[in-house]
C-alpha positions as CSV (number, residue, x, y, z in Angstrom):
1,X,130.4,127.8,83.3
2,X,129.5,124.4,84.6
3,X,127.3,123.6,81.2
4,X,130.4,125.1,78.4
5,X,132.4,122.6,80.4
6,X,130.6,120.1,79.5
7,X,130.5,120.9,76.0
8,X,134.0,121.9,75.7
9,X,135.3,118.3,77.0
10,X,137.7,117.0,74.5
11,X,136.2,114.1,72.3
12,X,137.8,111.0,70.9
13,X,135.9,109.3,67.7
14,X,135.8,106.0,70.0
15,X,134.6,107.6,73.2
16,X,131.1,105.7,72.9
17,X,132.5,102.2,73.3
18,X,132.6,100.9,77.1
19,X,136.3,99.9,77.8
20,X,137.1,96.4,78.5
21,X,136.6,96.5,82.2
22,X,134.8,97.1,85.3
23,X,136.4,99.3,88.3
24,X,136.0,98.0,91.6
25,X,133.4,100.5,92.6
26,X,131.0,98.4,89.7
27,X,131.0,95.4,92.2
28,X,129.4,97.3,95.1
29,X,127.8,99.4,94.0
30,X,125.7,96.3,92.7
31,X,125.2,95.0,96.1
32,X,123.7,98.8,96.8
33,X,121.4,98.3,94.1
34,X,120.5,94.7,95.5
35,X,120.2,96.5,98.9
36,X,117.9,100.0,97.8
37,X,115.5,98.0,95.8
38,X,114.8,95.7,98.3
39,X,114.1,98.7,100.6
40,X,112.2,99.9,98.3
41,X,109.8,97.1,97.4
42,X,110.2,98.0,93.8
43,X,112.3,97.6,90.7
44,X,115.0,100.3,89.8
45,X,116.8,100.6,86.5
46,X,120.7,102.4,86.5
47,X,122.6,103.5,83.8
48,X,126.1,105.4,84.1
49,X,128.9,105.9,81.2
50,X,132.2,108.2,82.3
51,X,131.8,110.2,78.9
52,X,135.6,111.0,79.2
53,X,136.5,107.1,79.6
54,X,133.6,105.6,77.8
55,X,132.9,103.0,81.0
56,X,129.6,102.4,81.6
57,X,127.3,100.5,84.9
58,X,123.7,99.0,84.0
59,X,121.4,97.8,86.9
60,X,118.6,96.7,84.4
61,X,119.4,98.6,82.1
62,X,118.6,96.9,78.7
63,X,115.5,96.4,80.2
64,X,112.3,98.2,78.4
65,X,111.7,100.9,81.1
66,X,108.4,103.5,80.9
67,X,110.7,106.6,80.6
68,X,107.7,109.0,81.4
69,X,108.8,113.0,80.7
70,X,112.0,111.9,80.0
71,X,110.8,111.7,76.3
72,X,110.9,115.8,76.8
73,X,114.4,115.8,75.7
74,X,114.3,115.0,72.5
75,X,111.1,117.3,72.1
76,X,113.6,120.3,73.2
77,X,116.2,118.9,71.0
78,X,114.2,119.4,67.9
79,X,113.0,122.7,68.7
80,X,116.2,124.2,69.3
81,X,117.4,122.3,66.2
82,X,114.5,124.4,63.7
83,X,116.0,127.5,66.1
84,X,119.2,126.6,64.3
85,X,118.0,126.1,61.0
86,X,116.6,129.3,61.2
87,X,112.7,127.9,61.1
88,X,111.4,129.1,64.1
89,X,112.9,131.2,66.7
90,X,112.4,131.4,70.8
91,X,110.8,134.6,70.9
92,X,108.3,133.4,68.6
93,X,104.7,133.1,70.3
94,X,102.3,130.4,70.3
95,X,98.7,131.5,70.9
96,X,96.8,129.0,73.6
97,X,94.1,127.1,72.4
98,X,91.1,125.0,74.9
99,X,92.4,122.2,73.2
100,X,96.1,122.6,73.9
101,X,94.8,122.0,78.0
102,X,96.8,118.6,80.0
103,X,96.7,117.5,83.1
104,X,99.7,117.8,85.0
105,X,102.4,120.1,86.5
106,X,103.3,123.8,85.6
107,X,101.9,127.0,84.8
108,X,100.8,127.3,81.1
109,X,97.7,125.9,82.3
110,X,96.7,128.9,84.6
111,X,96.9,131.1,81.0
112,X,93.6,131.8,79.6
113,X,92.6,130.2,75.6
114,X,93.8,132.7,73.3
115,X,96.9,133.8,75.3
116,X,100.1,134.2,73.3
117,X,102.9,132.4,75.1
118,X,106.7,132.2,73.5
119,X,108.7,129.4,72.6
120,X,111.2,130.0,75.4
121,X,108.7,130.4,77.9
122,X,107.3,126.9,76.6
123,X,110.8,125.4,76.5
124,X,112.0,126.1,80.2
125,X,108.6,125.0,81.6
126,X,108.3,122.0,79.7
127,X,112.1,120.7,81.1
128,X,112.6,122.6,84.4
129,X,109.0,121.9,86.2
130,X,107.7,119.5,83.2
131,X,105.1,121.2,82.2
132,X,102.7,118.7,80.0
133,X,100.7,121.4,78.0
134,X,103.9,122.9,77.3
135,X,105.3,120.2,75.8
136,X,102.3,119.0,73.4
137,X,102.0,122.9,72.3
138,X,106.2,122.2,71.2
139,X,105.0,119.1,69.7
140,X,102.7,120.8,67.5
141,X,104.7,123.3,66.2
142,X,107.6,120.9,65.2
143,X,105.6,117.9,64.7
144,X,105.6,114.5,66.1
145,X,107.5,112.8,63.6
146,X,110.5,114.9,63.3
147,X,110.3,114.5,67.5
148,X,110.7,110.8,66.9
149,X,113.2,111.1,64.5
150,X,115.3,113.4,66.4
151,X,115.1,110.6,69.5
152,X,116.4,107.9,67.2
153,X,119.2,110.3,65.7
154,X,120.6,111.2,69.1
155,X,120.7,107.0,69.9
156,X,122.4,106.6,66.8
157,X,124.8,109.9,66.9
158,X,126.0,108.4,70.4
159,X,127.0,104.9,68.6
160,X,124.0,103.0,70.3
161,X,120.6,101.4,68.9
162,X,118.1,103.5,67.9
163,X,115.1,100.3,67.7
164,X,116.0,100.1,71.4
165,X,113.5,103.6,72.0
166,X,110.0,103.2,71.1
167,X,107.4,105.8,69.5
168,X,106.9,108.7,71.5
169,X,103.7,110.6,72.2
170,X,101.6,113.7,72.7
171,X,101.0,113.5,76.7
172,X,97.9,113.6,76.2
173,X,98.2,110.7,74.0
174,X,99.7,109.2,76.8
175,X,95.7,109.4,78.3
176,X,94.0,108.5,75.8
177,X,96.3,105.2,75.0
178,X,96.1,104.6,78.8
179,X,92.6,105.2,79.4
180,X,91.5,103.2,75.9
181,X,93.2,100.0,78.1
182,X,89.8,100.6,80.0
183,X,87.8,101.3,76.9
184,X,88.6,102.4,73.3
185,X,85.8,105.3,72.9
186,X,88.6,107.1,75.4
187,X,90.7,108.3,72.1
188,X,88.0,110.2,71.7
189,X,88.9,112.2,74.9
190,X,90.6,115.8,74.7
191,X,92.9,117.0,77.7
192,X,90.2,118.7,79.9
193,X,88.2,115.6,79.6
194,X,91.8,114.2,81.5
195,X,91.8,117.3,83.8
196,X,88.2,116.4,84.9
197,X,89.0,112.5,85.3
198,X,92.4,113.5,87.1
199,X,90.0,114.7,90.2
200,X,89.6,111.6,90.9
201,X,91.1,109.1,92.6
202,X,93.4,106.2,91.2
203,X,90.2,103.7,92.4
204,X,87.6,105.8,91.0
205,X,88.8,106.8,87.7
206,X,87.4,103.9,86.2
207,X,83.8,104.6,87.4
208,X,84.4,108.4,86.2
209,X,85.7,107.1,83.0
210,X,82.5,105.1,82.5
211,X,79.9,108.1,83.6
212,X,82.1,110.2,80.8
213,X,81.7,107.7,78.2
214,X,78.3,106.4,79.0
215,X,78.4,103.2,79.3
216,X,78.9,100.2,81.3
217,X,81.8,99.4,83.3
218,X,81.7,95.7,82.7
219,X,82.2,96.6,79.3
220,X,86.3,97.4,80.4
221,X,88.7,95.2,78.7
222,X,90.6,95.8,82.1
223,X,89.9,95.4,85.9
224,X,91.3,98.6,87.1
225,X,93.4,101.6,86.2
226,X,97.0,100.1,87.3
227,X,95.9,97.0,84.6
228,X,95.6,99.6,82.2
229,X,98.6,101.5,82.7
230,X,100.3,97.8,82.6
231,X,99.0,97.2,79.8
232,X,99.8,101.1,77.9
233,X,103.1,100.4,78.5
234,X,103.1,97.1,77.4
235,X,102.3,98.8,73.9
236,X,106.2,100.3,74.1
237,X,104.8,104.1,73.7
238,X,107.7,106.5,75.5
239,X,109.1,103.1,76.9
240,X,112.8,102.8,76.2
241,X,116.2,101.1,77.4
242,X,118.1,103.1,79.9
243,X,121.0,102.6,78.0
244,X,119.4,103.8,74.8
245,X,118.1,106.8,76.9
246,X,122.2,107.4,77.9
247,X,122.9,107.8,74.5
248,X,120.3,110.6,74.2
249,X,121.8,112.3,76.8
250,X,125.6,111.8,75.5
251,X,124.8,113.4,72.1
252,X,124.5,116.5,73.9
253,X,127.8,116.3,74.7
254,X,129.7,115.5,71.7
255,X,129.1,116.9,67.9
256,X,127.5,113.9,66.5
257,X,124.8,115.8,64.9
258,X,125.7,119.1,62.7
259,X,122.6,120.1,62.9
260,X,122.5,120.7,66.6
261,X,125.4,122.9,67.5
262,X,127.0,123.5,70.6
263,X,125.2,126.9,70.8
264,X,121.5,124.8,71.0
265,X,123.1,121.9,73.4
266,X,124.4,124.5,75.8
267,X,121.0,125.9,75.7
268,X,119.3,122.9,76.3
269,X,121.7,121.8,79.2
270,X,121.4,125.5,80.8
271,X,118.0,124.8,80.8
272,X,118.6,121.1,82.4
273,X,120.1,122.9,85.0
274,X,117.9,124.4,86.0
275,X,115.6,122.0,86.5
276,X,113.4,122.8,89.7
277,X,111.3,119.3,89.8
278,X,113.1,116.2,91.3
279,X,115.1,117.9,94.0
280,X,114.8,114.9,96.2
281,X,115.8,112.6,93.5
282,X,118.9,111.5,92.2
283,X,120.5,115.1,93.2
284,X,119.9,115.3,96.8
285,X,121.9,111.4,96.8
286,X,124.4,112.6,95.1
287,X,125.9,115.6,96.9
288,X,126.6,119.3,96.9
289,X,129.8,119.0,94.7
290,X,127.9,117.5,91.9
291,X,126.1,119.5,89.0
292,X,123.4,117.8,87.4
293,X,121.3,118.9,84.2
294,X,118.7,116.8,84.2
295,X,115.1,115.9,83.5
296,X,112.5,113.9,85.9
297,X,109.1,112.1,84.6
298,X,106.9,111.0,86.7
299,X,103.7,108.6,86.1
300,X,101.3,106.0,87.6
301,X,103.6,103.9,89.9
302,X,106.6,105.1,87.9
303,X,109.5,107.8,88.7
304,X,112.9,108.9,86.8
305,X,115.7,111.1,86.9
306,X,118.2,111.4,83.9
307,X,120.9,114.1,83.4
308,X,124.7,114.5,82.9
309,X,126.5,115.2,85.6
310,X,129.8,116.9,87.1
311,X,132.1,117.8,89.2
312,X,131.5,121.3,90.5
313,X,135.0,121.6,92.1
314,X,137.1,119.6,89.6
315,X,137.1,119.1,86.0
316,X,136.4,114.9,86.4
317,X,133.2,113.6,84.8
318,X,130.9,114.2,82.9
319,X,128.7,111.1,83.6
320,X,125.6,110.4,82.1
321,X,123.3,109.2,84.8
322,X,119.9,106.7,84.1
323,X,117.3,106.2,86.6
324,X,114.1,104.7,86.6
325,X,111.6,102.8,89.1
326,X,108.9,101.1,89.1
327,X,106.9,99.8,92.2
328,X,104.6,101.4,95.1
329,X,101.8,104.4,94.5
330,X,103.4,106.8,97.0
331,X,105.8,109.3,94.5
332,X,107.9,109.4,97.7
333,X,108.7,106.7,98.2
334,X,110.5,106.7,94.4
335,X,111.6,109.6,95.3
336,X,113.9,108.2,98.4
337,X,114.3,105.0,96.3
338,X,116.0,107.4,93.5
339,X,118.2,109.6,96.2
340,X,119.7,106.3,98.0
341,X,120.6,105.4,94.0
342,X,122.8,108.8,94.1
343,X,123.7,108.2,97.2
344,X,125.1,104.7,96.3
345,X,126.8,106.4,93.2
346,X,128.4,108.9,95.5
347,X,130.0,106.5,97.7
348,X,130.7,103.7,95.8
349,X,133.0,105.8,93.9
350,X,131.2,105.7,90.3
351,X,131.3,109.2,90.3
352,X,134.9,109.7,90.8
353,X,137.7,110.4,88.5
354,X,138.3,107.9,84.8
């Protein structure tokens, strides 16, 4: 009920465009912001746009940010946009190759090669537990490109700048671009090469990596593994504004694309809802009187949480809600980092009424 609310929101052609001022709540909630990070020992990025009033909060938001599995999104979007157009249908099975194998969380990896698995299945676990393998089998069957073009289409359909989200990748393209930092014979790597490196620790990767490749570790074009990540991201794969991501997320509330109707975005968002990873993110700050369909990612040294969210007891809202971190190994302490941010957005009033 919560998710056809969403949808069935009234919509104004100028409802993009952030009104001409700032409510009182914007002020401190950027002295909680100030306040978390420090805590923290990190850097946090926050995005929020009132999608019925069109005003929006950054917190470094028109910064580049990694946006990890975030990038999922616009994967399920084009799926569910062939669903519409007829090209492929949920129910249609995708048979499990040794190659299809990534590192990560979820259960498509504990299916044996060969097994037929089904779009649906694919699309819940790729959003709701962020399953990797799931989401590079999705790839495959609607292809990279129209993934990247769908990404810039939902920026644009939302009024915002599509250059402002850069290329995104196979996740295991996210390995081999990170791992090539150390040494470029790593594109040659498949995903249980990953799986097998992934056994190791953060400090030892590197000494695996150069056991697996055979040669010598002085031959690295960088130090150690958080270097490489550095300088992956630097490279602007799956790295995006917050902002630009916001827009992503408020296509799927209005009907700026025809070919996505509001049958596939209340799919998507029912799936969003039920999201399972990330419970102690953004959620657990913001309160039991808030629905959120959302999406986590989580990498090296890097956590977010994105969704839209609402008002389970009233019909205020929806917000889109942004936000990213950057900082200390430990995912938990992101994860507190991320639930003081809904925290602060619960009581510094920026999700109350327009």
């Amino acid at each position: 009920m919560v998710v056809a609310l969403l949808i069935a929101l009234p919509v104004h052609a100028d409802w993009y465009y952030e009104v001409d001022k700032q409510s009182r709540w914007q002020g401190d909630l950027n002295a909680r912001m100030a306040a978390i990070e420090e805590v923290f020992g990190g850097q946090l990025g926050v995005y929020v746009q009132n999608l019925a009033s069109g005003e929006a909060y950054s917190w470094k938001a028109d910064e580049p940010w990694y946006l990890a599995s975030l990038i999922k999104i616009p994967v399920a979007a084009q799926v569910l946009a062939e669903r519409q157009a007829g090209r492929l249908s949920l129910d249609e099975r995708i048979t499990l190759a040794r190659s299809d194998y990534v590192d990560g969380a979820g259960p498509v990896n504990w299916h044996d090669p060969g097994t037929p698995i089904s779009i649906g299945y694919l699309l819940e676990q790729m959003i709701t537990v962020s399953d990797n393998t799931a989401s590079d089998m999705l790839i495959d069957r609607v292809g990279l490109p129209a993934v990247n073009e769908r990404a810039k289409a939902m920026v644009a359909a939302s009024g915002g700048r599509p250059s402002a989200l850069g290329p995104i990748s196979k996740l295991v393209g996210v390995r081999q671009g990170v791992y090539s930092q150390l040494h470029p014979a790593a594109q040659g790597l498949g995903g249980l090469d990953f799986m097998e490196l992934r056994k190791h620790s953060i400090n030892q990767r590197p000494v695996a990596l150069a056991q697996t490749l055979n040669v010598r570790q002085d031959a690295f074009k960088q130090p150690d593994y958080d270097r490489a990540f550095d300088a992956y991201e630097a490279t602007g794969e799956n790295v995006g504004t917050l902002r630009a991501f916001g827009d992503v997320l408020a296509s799927l509330h209005h009907s700026g694309m025809t070919d996505l109707n509001t049958e596939q975005r209340q799919t998507l968002l029912a799936v969003m809802s039920r999201t399972s990873s990330g419970e102690r993110r953004l959620k657990q700050g913001m309160g039991s009187d808030i629905h959120f369909a959302h999406k986590t990612g989580t990498q090296h040294r890097r956590s977010c949480d994105a969704g839209i969210a609402s008002r389970i007891s009233s019909a205020q809202g929806p917000w889109v809600v942004v936000a990213c971190s950057r900082g200390p190994l430990p995912v938990s302490a992101h994860e507190r980092a991320l639930a003081s941010v809904g925290n602060a957005l619960r009581v510094s009033g920026a999700l109350a009424g327009p």
